[in-house]
C-alpha positions in Angstrom: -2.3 30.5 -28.4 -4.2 29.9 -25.1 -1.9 32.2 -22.2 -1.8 30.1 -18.9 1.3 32.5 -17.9 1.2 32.6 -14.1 0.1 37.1 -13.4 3.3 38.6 -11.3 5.6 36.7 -9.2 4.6 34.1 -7.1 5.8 33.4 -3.6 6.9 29.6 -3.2 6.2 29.8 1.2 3.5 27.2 2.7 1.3 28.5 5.8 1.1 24.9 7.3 -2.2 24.4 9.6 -1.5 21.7 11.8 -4.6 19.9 12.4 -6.0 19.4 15.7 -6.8 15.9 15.4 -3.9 13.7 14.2 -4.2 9.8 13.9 -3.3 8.7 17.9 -0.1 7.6 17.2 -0.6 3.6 18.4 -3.5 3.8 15.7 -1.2 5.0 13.0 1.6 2.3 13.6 -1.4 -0.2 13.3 -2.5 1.8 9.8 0.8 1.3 8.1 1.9 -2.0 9.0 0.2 -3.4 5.8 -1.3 -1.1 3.8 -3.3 -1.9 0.6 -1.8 0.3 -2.0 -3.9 4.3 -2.0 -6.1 3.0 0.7 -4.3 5.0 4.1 -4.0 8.6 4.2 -2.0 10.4 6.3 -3.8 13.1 8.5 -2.5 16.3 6.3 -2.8 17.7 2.6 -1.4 20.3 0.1 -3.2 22.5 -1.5 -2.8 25.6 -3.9 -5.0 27.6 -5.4 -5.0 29.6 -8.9 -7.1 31.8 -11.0 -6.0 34.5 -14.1 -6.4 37.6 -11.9 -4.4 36.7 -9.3 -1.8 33.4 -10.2 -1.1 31.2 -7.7 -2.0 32.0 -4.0 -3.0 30.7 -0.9 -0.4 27.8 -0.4 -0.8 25.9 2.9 -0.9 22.0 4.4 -3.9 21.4 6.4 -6.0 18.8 7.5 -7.0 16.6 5.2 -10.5 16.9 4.2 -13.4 16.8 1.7 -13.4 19.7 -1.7 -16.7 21.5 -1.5 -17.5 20.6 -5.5 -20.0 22.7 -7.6 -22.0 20.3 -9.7 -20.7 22.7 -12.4 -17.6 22.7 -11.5 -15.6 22.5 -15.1 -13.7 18.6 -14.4 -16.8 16.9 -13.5 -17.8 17.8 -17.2 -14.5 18.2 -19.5 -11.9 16.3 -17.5 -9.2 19.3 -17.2 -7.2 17.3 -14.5 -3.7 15.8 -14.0 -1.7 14.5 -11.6 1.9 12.7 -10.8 3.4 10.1 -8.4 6.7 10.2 -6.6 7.9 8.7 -3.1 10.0 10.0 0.4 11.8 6.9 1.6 13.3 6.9 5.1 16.9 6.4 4.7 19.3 4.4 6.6 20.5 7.7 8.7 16.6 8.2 9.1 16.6 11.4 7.4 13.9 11.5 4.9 14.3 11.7 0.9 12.7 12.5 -2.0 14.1 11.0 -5.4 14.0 13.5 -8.3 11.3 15.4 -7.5 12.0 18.2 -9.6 11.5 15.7 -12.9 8.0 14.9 -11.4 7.9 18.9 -11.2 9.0 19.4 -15.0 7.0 16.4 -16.2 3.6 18.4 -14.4 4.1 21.3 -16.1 4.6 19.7 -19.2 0.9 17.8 -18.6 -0.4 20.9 -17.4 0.5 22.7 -21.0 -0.5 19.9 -22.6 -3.8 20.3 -20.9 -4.3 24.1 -21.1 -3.7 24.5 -17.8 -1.7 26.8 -16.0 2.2 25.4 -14.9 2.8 24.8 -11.0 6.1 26.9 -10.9 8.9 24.3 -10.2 9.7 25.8 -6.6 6.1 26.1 -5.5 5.7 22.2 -6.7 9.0 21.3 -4.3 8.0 23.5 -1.4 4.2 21.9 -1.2 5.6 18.5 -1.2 8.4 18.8 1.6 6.3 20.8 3.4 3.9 18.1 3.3 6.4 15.2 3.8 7.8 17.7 7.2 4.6 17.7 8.3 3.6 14.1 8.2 7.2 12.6 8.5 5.7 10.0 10.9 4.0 8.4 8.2 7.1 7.4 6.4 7.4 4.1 6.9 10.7 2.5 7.9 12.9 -0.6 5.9 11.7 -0.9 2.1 8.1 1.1 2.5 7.8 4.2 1.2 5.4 7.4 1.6 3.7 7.8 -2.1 2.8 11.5 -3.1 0.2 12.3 -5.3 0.5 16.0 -6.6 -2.7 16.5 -8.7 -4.3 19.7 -10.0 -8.1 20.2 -11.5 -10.1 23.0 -12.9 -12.2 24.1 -10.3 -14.1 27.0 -11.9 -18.1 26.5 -12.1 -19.5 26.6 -15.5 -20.5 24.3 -18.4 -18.8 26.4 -21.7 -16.1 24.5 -23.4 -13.3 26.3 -23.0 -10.1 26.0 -20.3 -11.1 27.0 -16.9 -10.2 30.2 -14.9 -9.5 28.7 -11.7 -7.5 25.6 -10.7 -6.8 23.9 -7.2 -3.5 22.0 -6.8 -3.1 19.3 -3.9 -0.7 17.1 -2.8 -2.1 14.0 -0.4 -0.1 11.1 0.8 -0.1 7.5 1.9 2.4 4.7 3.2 3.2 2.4 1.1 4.5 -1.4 0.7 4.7 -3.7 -2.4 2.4 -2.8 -5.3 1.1 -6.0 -6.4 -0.3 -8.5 -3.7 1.6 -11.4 -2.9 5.2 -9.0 -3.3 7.5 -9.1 -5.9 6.9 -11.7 -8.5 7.0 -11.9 -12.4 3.8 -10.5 -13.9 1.4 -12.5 -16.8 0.2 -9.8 -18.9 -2.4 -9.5 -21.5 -2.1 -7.6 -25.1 -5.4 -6.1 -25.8 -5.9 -6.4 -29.6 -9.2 -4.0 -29.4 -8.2 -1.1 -27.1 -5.8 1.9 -27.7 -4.4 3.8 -25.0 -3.6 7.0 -26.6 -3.4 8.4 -30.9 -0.1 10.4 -32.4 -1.5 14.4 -31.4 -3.1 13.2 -28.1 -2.4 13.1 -24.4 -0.7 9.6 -24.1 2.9 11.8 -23.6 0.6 13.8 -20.3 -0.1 12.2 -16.9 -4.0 12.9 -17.4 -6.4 10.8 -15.9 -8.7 10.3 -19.2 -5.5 8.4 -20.2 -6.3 5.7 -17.4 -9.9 5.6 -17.7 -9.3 5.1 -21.9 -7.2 1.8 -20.2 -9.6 0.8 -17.7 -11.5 -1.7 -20.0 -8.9 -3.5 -20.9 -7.5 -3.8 -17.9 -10.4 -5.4 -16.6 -10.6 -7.7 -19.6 -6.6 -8.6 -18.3 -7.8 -9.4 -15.1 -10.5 -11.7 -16.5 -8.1 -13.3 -18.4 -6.4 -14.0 -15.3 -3.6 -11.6 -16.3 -1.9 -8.7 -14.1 -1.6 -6.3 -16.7 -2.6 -5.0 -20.1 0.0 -4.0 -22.9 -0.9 -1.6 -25.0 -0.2 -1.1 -29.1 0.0 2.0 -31.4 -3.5 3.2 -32.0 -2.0 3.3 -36.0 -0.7 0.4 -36.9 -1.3 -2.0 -34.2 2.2 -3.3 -34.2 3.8 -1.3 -31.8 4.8 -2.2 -28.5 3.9 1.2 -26.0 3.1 0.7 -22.7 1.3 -0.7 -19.9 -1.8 0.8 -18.2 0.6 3.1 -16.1 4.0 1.3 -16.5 7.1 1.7 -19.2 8.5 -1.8 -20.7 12.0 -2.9 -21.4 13.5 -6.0 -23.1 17.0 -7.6 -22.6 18.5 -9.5 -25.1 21.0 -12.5 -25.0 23.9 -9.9 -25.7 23.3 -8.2 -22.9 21.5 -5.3 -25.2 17.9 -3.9 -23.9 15.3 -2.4 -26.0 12.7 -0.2 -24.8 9.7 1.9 -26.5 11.0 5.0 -28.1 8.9 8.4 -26.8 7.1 10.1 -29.3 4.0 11.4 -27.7 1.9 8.4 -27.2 4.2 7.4 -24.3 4.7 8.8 -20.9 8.0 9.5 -20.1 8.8 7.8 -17.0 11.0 8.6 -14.7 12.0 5.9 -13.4 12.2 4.6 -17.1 14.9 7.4 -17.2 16.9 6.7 -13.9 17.0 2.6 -15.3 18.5 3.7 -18.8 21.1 5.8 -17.3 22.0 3.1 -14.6 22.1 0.5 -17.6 24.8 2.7 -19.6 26.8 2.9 -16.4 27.3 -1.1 -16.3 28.2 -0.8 -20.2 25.0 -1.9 -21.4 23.6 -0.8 -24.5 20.2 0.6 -24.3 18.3 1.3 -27.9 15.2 3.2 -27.5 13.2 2.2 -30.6 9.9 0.8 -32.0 9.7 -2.5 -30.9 7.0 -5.0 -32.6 4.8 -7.6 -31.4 5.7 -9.7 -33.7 9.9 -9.3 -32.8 8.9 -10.0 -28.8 7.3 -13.0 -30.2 10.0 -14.1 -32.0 12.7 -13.4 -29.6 10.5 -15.3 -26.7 10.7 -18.2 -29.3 14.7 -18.0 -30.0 15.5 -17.4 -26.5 17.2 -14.2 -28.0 15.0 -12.3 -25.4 16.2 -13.5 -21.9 14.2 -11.0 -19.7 11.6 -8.6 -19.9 10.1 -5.9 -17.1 7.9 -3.3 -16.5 8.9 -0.4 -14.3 7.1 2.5 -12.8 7.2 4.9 -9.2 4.7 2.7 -7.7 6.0 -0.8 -8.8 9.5 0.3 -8.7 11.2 -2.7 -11.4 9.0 -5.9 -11.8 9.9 -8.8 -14.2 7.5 -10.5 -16.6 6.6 -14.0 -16.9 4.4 -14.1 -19.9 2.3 -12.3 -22.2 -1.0 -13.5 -24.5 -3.6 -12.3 -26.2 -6.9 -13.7 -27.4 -4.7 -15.4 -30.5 -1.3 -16.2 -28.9 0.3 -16.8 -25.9 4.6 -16.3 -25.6 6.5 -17.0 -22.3 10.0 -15.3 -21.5 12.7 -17.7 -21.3 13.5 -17.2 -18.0 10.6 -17.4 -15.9 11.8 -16.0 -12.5 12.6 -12.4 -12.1 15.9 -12.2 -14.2 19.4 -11.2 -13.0 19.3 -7.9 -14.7 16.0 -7.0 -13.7 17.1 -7.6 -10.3 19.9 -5.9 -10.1 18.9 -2.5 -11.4 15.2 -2.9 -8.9 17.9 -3.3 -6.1 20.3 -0.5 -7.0 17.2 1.9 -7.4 15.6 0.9 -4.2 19.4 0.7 -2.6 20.1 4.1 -3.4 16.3 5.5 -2.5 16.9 4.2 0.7 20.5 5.6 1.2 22.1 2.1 1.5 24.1 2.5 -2.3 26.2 6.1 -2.5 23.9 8.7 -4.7 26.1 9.0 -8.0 23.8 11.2 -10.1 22.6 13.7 -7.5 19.0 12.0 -7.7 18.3 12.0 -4.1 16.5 15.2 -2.9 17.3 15.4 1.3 13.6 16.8 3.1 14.6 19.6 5.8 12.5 18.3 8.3 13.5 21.6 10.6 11.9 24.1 8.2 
């Protein structure tokens, strides 16, 4: 078995490098007031580096800037790399908070085993991103935007064997945020590609790797083609089973008030926010099955009017209903076409209580100590 043990103890401190040349602070407010989703940056990063002799070691936030890359450096040619998504909202109070951060820090070591890679101690993970959400606290945007974080890690080491690297660099970089999809919130056609797997039992569907998106970039494009929002993905066995989205977990509500989602297994990622919606639907009393769930039964229940709603759910996204879904051979449409009651609810109790404006009942919300 490969050892990606991390030498000795490791010291979870960040040196943080202010950089000398921040974003003028009239030029930032003019940056965030509508930001395209990933396309502003604020003016810091995270980054750690690791390698078998010595584990993980110089930890600091500077400036953001540029990797020098070898053009041998190991990911450019085998695609060792993941990567995770999480948010700091700016609360009522105007403190700043993460919202379970240390599940994004479990579910990044669980990739990184997955993809013979060395785990980010849990503490080290934390301590990089609030040190980096301190540093650039102005670029938390106030009301319902949000700072998205994107911890990723890579192998780093220049060579062309096949075999796990010996060196890795971890970074964190971040950028304000508004609604996801253009136009805001609004129920989302999708497209069922009948052609394209996403991930196979024994693969890396269950890891947040990026050769999982490029494997759906395809038929995401045919979606958008087809004049759809997203693609739905089926087993890669069978072709029955409902999975995923390109990067978002699916759930179905029923006429009794019961929701279905996707069982895990592998093949799935498991969300997080997939997780927070479960529990908050058990605390209203709803019954929540996680099971297979076949295109043939979402067709049928669109056709009965046994399903009533239907959403798709995600950090970046948040909750969003769907409208519709077709393929190249069928086309079914949810009974209620708006964004359901249900679906509504539980996007505004998450965002509610990410935003400190519904009381914290599970301990989810992670305060920043901006005075560290």
């Amino acid at each position: 078995m490969l050892d990606v043990t991390t030498p000795g103890e490791q010291d979870s401190s960040i040196e943080v490098l202010p950089t000398s040349t921040p974003v003028p602070a009239e030029d930032r407010r003019s940056l965030m007031a509508d930001p395209a989703f990933g396309s502003v940056f604020t003016d810091h990063m995270a980054t750690i580096r690791w390698n078998g002799e010595r584990g993980w070691h110089n930890a600091q936030v500077r400036a953001r800037a540029p990797f020098p890359i070898d053009p041998a450096c190991s990911v450019l040619h085998y695609a060792q790399e993941i990567f995770e998504g999480l948010k700091a909202y700016r609360q009522a109070d105007d403190r700043i908070a993460l919202f379970r951060p240390a599940q994004n820090a479990r579910r990044f070591a669980d990739s990184a085993r997955r993809m013979a890679m060395p785990p980010v101690p849990e503490e080290l993970f934390l301590a990089a991103i609030k040190a980096l959400v301190a540093t650039d606290c102005d670029w938390v945007p106030h009301g319902e935007g949000s700072l998205y974080l994107r911890p990723f890690m890579f192998s780093s080491e220049a060579f062309l064997g096949v075999r796990p690297s010996n060196e890795y660099t971890f970074c964190v970089i971040a950028c304000p945020v508004g609604n996801y999809f253009k136009g805001g919130v609004k129920p989302l056609n999708l497209w069922l590609s009948e052609e394209h797997s996403r991930a196979a039992p024994g693969g890396t569907g269950a890891a947040k790797c990026g050769g999982n998106y490029a494997a759906g970039l395809l038929a995401q494009a045919e979606a958008q083609q087809n004049g759809c929002d997203q693609v739905v993905f089926l087993d890669a066995v069978e072709h029955r089973w409902i999975e995923e989205l390109g990067g978002m977990n699916l759930f179905f509500v029923m006429n009794d008030n019961s929701i279905v989602t996707p069982q895990l297994g592998g093949t799935i990622l498991p969300g997080i926010t997939r997780s927070s919606i479960i529990t908050l639907a058990r605390d209203c009393g709803l019954s929540v099955e996680e099971r297979r769930y076949a295109i043939t039964e979402w067709r049928n229940d669109a056709a009965s009017g046994r399903l009533i709603e239907a959403f798709a759910c995600g950090t970046a996204a948040v909750v969003a209903g769907i409208g519709s879904a077709r393929s190249a051979s069928f086309e079914l449409t949810v009974a209620d076409r708006q964004t359901g009651r249900l679906t509504k609810a539980l996007r505004d109790e998450l965002i509610g209580m990410q935003l400190g404006h519904i009381p914290d009942r599970h301990g989810w919300i992670d305060i920043v100590d901006l005075t560290a």
